[in-house]
MIBA-197753 format. One line per field, with one value per atom (N, C-alpha, C): atom name; z, x, y. Coordinates in steps of 0.05 Angstrom, whole numbers, m for minus. Example, Ala and Ser with C-alpha at 12.3 -4.5 7.8 and 13.67 -1.06 7.14 Angstrom:
BEGIN
atom = c(N|CA|C|N|CA|C)
Z = c(156|156|156|142|143|157)
X = c(264|246|264|257|273|258)
Y = c(m114|m90|m66|m45|m21|1)
***
This chain:
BEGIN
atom = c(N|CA|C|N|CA|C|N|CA|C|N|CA|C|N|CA|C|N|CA|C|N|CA|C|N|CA|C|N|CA|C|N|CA|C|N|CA|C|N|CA|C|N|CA|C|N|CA|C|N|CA|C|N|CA|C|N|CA|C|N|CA|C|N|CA|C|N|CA|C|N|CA|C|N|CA|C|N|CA|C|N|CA|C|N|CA|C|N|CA|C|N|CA|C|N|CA|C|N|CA|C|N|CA|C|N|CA|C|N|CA|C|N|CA|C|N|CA|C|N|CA|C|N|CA|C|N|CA|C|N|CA|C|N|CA|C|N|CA|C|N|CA|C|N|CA|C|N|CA|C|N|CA|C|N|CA|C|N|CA|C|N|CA|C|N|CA|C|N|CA|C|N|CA|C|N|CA|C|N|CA|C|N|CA|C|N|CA|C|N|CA|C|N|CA|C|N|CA|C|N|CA|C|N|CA|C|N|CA|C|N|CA|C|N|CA|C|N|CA|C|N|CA|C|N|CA|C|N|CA|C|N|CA|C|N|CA|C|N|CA|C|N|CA|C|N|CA|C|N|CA|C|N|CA|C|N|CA|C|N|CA|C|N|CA|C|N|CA|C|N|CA|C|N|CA|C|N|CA|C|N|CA|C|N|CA|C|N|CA|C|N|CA|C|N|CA|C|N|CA|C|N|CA|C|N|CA|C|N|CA|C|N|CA|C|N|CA|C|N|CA|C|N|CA|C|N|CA|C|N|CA|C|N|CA|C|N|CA|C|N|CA|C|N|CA|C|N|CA|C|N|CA|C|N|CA|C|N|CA|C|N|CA|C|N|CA|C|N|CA|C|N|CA|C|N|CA|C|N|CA|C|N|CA|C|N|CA|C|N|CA|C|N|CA|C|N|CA|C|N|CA|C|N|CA|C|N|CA|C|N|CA|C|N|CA|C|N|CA|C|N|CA|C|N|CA|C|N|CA|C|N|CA|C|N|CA|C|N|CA|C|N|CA|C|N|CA|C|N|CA|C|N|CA|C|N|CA|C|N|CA|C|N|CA|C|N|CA|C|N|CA|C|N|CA|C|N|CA|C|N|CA|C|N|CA|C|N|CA|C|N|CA|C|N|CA|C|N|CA|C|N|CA|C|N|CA|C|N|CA|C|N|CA|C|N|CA|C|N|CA|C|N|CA|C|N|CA|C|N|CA|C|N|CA|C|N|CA|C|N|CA|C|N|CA|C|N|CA|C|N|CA|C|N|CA|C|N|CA|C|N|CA|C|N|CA|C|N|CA|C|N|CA|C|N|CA|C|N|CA|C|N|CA|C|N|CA|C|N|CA|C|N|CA|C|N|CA|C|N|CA|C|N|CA|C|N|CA|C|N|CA|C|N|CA|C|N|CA|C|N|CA|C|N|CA|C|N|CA|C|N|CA|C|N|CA|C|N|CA|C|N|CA|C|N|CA|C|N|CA|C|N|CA|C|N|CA|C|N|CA|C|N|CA|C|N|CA|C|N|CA|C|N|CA|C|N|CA|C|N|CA|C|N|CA|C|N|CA|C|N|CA|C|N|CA|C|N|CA|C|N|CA|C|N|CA|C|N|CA|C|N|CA|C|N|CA|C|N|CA|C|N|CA|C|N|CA|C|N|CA|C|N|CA|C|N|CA|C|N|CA|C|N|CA|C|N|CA|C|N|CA|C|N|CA|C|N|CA|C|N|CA|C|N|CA|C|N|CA|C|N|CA|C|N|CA|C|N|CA|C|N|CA|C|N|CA|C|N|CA|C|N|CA|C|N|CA|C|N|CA|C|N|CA|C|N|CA|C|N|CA|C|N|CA|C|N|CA|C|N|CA|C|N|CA|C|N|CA|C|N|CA|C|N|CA|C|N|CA|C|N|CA|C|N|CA|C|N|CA|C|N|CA|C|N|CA|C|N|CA|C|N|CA|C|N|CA|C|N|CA|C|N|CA|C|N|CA|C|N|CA|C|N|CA|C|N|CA|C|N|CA|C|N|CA|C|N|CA|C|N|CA|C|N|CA|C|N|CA|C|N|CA|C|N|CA|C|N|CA|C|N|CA|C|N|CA|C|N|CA|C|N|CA|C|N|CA|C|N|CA|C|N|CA|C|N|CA|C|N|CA|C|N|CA|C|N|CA|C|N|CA|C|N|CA|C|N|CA|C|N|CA|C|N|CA|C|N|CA|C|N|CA|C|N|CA|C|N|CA|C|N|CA|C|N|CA|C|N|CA|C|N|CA|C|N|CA|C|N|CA|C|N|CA|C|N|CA|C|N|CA|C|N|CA|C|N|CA|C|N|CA|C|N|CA|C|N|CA|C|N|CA|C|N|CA|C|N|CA|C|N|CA|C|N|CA|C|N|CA|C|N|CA|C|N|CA|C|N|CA|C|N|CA|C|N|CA|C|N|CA|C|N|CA|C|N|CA|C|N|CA|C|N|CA|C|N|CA|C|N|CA|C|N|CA|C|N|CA|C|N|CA|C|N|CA|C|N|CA|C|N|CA|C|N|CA|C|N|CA|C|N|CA|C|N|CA|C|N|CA|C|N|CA|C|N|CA|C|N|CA|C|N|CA|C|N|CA|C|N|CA|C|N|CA|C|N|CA|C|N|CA|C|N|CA|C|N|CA|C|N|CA|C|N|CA|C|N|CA|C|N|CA|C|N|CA|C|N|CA|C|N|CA|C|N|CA|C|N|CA|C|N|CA|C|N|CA|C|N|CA|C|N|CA|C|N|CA|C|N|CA|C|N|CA|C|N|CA|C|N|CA|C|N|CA|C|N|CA|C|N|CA|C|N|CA|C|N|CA|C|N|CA|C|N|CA|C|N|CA|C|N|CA|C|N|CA|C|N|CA|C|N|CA|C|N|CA|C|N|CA|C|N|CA|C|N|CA|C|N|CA|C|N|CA|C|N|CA|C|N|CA|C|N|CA|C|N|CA|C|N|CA|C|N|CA|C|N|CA|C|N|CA|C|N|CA|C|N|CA|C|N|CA|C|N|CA|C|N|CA|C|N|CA|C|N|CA|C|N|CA|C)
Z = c(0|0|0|m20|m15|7|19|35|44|44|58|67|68|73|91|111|129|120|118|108|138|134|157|161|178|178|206|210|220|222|253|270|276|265|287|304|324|334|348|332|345|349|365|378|364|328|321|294|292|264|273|253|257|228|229|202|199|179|176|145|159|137|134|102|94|82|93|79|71|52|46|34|45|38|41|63|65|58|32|15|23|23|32|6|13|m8|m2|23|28|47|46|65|65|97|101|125|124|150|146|175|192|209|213|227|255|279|309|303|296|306|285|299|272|263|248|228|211|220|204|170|152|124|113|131|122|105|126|123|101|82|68|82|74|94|123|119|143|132|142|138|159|150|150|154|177|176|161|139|128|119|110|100|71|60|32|17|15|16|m12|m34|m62|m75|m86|m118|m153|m166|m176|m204|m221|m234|m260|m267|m286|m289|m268|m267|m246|m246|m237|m216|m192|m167|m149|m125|m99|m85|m74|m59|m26|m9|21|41|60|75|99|101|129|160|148|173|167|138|147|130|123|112|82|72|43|36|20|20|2|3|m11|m41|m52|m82|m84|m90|m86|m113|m127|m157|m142|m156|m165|m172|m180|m194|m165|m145|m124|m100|m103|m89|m96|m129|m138|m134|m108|m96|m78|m76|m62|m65|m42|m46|m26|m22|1|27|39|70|78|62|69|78|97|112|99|87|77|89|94|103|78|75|58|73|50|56|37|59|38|20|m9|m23|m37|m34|m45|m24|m11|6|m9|4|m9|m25|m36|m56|m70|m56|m69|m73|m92|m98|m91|m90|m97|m75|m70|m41|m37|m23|m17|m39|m48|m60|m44|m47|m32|m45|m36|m40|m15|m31|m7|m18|m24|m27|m4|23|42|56|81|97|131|145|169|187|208|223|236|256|276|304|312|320|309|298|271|268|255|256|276|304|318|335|321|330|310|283|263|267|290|290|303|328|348|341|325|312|291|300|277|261|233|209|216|217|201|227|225|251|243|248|246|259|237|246|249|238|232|229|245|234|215|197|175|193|174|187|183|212|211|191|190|168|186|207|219|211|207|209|173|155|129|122|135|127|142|152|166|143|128|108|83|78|53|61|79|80|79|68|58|88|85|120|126|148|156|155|158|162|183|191|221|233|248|264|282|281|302|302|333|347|353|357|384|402|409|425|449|466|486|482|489|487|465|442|420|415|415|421|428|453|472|455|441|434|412|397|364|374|396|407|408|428|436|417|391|368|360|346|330|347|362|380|360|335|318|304|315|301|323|313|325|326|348|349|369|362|373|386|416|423|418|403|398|413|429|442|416|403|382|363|346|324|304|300|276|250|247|218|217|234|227|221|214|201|167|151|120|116|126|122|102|124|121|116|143|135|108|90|64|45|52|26|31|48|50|39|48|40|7|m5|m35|m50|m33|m42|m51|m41|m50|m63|m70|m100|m119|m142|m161|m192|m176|m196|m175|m190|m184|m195|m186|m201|m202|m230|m239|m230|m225|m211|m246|m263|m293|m301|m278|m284|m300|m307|m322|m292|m308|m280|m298|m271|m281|m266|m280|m270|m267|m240|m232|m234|m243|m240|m232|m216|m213|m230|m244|m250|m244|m248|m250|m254|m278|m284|m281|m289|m298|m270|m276|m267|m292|m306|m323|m314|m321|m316|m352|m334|m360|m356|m380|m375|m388|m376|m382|m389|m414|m403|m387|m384|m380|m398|m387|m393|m397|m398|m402|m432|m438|m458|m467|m477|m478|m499|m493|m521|m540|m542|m563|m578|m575|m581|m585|m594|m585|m582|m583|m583|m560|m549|m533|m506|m507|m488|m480|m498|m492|m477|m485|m466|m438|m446|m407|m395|m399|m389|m387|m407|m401|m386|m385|m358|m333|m323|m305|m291|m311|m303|m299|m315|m302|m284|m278|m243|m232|m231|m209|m207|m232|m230|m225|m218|m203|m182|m172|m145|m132|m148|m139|m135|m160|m153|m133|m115|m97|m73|m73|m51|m45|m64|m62|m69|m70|m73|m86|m117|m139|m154|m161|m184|m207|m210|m237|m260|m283|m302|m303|m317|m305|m338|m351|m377|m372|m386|m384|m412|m408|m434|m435|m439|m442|m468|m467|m484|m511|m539|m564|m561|m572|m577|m601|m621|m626|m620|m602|m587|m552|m549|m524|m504|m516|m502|m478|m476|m459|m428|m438|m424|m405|m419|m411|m396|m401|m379|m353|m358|m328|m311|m322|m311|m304|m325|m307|m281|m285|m257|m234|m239|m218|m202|m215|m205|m186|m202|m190|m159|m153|m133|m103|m116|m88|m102|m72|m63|m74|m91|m108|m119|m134|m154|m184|m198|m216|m242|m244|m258|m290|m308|m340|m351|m365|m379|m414|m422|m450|m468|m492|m504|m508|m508|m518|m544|m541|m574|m585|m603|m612|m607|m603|m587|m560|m558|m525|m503|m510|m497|m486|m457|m442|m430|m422|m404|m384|m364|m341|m330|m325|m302|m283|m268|m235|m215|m203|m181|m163|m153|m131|m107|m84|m64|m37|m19|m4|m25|m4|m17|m18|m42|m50|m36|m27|m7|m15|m49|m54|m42|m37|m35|1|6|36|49|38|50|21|22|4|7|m2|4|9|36|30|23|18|m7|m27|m36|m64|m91|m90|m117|m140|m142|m164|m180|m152|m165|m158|m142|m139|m125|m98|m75|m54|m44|m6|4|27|60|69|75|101|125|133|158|173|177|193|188|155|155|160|168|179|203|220|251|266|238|248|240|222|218|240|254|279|307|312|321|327|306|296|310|300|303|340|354|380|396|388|396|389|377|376|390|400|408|437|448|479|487|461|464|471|464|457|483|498|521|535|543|563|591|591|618|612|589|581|567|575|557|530|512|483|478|460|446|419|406|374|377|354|327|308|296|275|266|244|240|253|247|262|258|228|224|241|240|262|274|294|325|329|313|323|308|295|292|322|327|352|384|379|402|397|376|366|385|376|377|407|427|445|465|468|499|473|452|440|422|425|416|445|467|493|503|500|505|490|468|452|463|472|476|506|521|537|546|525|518|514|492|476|503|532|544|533|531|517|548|561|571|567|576|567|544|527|505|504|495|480|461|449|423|415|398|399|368|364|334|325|297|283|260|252|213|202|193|175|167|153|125|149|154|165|196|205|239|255|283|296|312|326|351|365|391|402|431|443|472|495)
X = c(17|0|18|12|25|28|50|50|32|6|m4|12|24|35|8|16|m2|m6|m33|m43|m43|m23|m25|m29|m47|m54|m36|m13|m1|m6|m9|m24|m6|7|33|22|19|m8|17|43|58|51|74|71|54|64|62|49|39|28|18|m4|m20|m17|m7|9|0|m20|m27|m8|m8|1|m11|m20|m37|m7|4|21|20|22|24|50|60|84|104|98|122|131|106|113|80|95|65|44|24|7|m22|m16|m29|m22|m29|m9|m39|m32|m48|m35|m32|m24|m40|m38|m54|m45|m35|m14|m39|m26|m39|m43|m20|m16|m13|m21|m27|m50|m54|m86|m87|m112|m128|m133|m139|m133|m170|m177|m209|m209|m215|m221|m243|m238|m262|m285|m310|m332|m338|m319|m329|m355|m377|m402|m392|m395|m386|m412|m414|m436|m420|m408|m394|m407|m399|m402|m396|m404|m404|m386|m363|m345|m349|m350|m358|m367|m385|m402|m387|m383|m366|m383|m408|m417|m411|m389|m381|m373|m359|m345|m378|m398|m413|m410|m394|m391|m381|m388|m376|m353|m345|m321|m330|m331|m336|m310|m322|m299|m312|m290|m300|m273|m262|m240|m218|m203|m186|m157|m166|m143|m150|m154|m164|m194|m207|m234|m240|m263|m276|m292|m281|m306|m325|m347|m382|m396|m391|m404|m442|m450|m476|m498|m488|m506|m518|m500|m513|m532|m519|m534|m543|m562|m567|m575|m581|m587|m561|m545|m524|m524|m520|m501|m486|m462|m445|m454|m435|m440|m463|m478|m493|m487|m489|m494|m497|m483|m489|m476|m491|m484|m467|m445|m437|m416|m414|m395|m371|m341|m324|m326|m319|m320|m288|m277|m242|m227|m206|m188|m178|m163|m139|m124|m108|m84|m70|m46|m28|m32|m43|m53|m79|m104|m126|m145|m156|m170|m193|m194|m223|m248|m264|m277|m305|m331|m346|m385|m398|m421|m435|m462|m490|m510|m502|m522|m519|m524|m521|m538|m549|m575|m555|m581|m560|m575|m567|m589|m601|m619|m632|m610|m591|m572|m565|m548|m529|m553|m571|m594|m600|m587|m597|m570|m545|m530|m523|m537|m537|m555|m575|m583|m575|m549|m543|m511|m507|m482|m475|m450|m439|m416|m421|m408|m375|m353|m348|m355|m362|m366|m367|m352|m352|m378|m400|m413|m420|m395|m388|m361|m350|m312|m326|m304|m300|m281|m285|m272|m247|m225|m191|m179|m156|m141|m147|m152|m155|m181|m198|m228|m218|m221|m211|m199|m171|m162|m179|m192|m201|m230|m240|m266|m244|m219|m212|m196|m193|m163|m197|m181|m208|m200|m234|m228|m206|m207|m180|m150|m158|m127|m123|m91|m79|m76|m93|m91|m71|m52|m21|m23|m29|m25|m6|12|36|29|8|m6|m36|m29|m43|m70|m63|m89|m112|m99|m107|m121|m108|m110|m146|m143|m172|m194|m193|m210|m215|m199|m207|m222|m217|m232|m268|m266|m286|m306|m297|m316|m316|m301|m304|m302|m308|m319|m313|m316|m321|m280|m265|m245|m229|m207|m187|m158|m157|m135|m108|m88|m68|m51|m46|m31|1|17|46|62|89|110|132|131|151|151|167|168|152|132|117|133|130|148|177|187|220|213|186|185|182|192|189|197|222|232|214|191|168|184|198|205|210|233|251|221|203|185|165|161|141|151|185|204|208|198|204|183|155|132|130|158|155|191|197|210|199|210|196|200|226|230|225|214|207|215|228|249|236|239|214|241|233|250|258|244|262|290|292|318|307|284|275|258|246|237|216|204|183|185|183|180|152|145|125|123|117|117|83|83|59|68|40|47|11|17|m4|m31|m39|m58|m67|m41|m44|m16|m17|4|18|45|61|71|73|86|105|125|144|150|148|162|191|209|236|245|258|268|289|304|334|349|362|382|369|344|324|331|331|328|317|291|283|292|297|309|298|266|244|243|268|271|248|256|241|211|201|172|164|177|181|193|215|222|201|178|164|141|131|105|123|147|149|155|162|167|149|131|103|76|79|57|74|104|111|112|103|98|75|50|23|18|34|19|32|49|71|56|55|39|6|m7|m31|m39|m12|m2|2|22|23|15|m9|m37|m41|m45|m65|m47|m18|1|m5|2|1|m19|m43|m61|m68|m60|m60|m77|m97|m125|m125|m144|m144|m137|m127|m124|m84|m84|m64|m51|m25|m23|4|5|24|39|67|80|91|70|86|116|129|144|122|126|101|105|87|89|63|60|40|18|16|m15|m21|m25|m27|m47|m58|m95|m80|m65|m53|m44|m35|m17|m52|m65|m92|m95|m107|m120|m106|m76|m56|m70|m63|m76|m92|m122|m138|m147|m132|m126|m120|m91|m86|m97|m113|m129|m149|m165|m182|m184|m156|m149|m151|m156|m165|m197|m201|m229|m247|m262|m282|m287|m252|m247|m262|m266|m282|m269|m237|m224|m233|m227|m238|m213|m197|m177|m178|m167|m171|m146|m156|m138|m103|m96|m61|m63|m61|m63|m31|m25|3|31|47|73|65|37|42|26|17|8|m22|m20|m48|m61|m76|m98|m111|m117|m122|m137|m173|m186|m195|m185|m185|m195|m220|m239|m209|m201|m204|m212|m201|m215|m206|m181|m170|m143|m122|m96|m73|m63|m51|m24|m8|21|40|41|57|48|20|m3|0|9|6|30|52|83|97|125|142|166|173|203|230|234|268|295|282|312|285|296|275|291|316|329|326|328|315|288|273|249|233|257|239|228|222|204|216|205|219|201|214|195|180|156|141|167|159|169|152|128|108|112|125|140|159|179|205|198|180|180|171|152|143|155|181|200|209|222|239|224|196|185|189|185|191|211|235|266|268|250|249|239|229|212|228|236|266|281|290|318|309|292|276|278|254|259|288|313|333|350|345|351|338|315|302|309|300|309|327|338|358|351|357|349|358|340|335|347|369|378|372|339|355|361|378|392|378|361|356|348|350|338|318|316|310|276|264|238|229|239|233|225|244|245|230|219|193|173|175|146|138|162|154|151|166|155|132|120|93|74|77|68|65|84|86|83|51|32|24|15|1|35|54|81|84|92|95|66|48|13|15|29|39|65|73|105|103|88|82|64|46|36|47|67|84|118|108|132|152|152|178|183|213|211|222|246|253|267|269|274|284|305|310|317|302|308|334|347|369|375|357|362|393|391|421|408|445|430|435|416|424|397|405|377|369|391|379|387|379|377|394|395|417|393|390|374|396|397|422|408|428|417|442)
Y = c(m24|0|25|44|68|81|101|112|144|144|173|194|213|241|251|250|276|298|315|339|354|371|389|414|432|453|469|486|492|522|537|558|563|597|598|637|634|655|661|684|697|726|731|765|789|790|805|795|776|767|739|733|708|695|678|657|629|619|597|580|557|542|518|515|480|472|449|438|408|401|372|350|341|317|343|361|377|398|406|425|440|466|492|489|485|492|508|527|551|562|596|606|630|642|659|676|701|714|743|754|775|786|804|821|824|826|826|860|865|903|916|943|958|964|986|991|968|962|948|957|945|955|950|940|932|896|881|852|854|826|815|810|816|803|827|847|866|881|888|907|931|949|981|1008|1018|1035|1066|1072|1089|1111|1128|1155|1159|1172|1171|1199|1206|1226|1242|1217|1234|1216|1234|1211|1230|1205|1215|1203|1220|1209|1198|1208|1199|1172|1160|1139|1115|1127|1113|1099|1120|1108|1130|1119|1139|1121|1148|1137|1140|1118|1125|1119|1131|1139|1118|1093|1077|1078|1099|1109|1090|1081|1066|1084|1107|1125|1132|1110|1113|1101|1115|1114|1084|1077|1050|1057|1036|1036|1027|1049|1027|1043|1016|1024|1040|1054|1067|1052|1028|1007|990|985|980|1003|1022|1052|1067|1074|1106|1127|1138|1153|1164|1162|1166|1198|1212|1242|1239|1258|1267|1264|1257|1258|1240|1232|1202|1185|1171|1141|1128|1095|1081|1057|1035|1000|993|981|977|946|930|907|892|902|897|871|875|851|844|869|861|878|871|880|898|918|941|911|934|925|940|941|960|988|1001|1030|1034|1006|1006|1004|1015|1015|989|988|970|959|938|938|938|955|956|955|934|931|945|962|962|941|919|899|880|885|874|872|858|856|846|860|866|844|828|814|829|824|849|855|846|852|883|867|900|918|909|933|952|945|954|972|961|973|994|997|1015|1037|1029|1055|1078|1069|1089|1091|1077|1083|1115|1121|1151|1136|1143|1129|1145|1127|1105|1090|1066|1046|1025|1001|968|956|945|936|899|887|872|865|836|839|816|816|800|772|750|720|736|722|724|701|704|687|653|650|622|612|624|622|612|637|633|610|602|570|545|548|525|517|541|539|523|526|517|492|488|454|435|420|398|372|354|342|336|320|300|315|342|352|359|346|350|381|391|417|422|437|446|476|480|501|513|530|543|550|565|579|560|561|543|562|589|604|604|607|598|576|556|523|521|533|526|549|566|581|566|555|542|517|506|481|494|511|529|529|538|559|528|517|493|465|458|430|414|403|392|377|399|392|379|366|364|380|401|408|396|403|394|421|430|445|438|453|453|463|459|479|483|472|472|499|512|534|515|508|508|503|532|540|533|524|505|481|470|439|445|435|419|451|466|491|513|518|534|560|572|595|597|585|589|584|574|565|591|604|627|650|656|673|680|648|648|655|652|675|707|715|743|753|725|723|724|747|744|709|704|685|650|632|612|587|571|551|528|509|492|467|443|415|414|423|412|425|447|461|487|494|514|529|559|576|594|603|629|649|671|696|710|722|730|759|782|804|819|832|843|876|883|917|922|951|969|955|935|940|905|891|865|850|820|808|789|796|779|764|736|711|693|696|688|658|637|617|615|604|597|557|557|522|529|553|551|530|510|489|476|468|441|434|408|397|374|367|339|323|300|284|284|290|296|317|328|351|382|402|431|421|411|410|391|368|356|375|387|405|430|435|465|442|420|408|405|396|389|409|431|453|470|477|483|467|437|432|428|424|435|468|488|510|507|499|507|491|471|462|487|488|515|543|549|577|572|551|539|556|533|542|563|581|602|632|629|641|646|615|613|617|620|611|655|663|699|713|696|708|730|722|742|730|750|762|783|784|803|790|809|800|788|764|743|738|743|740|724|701|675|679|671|673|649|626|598|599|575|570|568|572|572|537|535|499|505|477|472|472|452|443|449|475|484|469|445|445|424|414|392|412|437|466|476|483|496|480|455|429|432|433|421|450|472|500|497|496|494|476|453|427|442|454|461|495|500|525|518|500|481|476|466|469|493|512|542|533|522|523|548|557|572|583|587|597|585|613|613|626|624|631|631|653|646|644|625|619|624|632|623|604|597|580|586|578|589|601|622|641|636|650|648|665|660|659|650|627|613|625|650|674|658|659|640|664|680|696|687|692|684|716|713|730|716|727|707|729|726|742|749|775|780|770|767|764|783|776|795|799|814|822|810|816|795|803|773|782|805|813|833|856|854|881|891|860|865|881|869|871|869|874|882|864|843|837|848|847|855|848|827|814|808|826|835|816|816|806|812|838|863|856|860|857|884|905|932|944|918|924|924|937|939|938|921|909|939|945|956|964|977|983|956|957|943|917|905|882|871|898|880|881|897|900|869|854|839|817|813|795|798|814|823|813|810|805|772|752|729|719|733|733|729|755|755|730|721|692|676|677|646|651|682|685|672|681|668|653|620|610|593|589|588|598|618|639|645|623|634|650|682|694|711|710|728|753|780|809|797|803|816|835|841|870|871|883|889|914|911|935|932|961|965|982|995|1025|1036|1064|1079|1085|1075|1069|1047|1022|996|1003|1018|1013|1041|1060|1083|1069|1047|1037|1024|1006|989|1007|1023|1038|1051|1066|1070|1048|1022|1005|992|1007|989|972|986|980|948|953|929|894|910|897|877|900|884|860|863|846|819|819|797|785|792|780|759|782|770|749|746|728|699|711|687|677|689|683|700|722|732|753|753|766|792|807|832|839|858|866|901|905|921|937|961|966|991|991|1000|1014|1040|1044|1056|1044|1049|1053|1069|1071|1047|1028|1002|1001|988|972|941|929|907|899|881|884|857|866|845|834|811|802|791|793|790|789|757|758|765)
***
């Protein structure tokens, strides 16, 4: 009998970020995180008692203001009556991203609860949170997957809400098994290396996301036409995947290797899309020079959208402040573990360490949480940081 690989769903409910991983035979095949601290950006699924800042008729929509810095999009087609300064229920349907603010419906219905907290409510006001990234992975890992906690606290609340599952409380780092860190890390590489020795390149821009295929060195004995199928359905399982791993939508343009007969290339794609639970992706055929299209719904934001890599590998982007604070964060929780009882010293610029002191009645509530005991921060001029016990 073949050997089963455990399907495992891995909870790592640290200081400064909440990080889920579906992994299978070792290898990630979904990732979800949610920063503890910090402004909120406006969750999928939140309902919003907002204000309505401008109607902008040309473009057949208003922009409202739900207090999160930048205003929301709510086509006209769902509200026509809208003017200024109006009150309107509204419920996010696409997370920020990048430049692009919130996506926002008033096709929503409130229970008699919310109704009732809508009436003594002043706009902007949460009248509703939207599911957390735990809630979110637990609707998509399919049954029979192994549940791992870090967090005892945690642990007993997921029991709590969900009676139904089995979780497992962890003391272990989680993410140092089937070298999670390095495989999450390579999510916000733009280049992606295929086992044939060939790779793809991921680029997000403005309007669209480009994906390049490469054989590199690949060569099939079947020569050029034989080398573009294996290298092209080892990319469309990969770029499947990695859709779904960074949570990138919109409009999606593939530059397979050209081959003859693309329909073998399409199928593997569409297989492995298949795969993220509800997606409703529209593909089209391989046109010529290879060229595949991909509209893929939106849903929340996609990891580029969230945070920025800092080993970018000239791909252009730089880490958040609020992303390295919470790499650093990470970093602090190992050093602990490892030293329990011993002061914490980071080093690190001088944005860090005034975010984290910004931060620090809600930085310290986590740590202490997570057993972390003293820490100190120590800004310098550098790009990157020391943890030191």
């Amino acid at each position: 009998c073949p050997v089963t690989m455990p399907r495992e769903l891995l909870i790592n409910a640290g200081a400064g970020e909440t990080r889920v991983a579906l992994v299978e035979a070792g290898r990630l095949e979904g990732f979800w995180a949610e920063p503890a601290i910090g402004a909120a950006a406006g969750r999928l699924g939140e309902i919003w008692l907002a204000r309505v800042a401008k109607v902008v008729p040309a473009m057949q929509a208003a922009f409202v203001d739900l207090g999160l810095g930048r205003d929301g999009f709510l086509s006209l087609r769902d509200a026509p009556a809208l003017h200024e300064g109006q009150a309107v229920v509204v419920e996010i349907t696409r997370e920020a991203d990048g430049a692009k603010g919130v996506k926002l419906t008033a096709r929503t219905s409130l229970a008699p609860e919310l109704e009732t907290r809508r009436k003594t409510a002043t706009p902007p006001h949460l009248l509703r949170a939207g599911p957390g990234v735990i809630e979110q992975a637990l609707k998509a890992v399919p049954e029979g997957t192994e549940i791992y906690v870090d967090d005892a606290r945690q642990a007993q609340a997921l029991c709590q809400a969900f009676p139904h599952l089995q979780v497992t409380p962890a003391r272990e780092d989680l993410f140092s098994r089937h070298d999670l860190e390095e495989q999450v890390a390579a999510l916000f590489h733009p280049r992606v290396a295929l086992r044939c020795g060939g790779w793809i390149t991921i680029q997000p821009t403005e309007g669209m996301t480009a994906i390049d295929v490469n054989s590199g060195g690949f060569s099939a004995s079947g020569g050029r036409e034989e080398t573009a199928r294996a290298v092209n359905l080892e990319a469309a399982r990969e770029i499947g995947r990695q859709l779904r791993l960074r949570g990138i939508g919109g409009l999606i343009v593939i530059d397979f290797i050209q081959m003859e007969d693309g329909r073998a290339v399409v199928a593997a794609l569409k297989q492995a899309l298949k795969q993220d639970m509800g997606d409703d992706s529209r593909i089209s055929p391989m046109a010529d020079f290879g060229i595949v299209a991909i509209a893929r719904r939106r849903r929340g934001a996609s990891l580029a959208g969230r945070q920025a890599c800092g080993c970018c590998n000239a791909s252009g982007q730089v880490a958040t402040t609020q992303a390295q604070a919470l790499v650093i964060l990470r970093q602090v929780e190992r050093s602990a573990r490892a030293a329990p009882g011993r002061e914490i010293v980071v080093r690190a610029g001088a944005a860090v360490t005034e975010w984290l002191a910004a931060h620090e009645a809600a930085v310290r509530a986590g740590l202490d949480r997570r057993g972390v005991g003293r820490v100190r921060y120590v800004p310098e001029s550098r790009e990157d940081f020391d943890v030191e016990t």
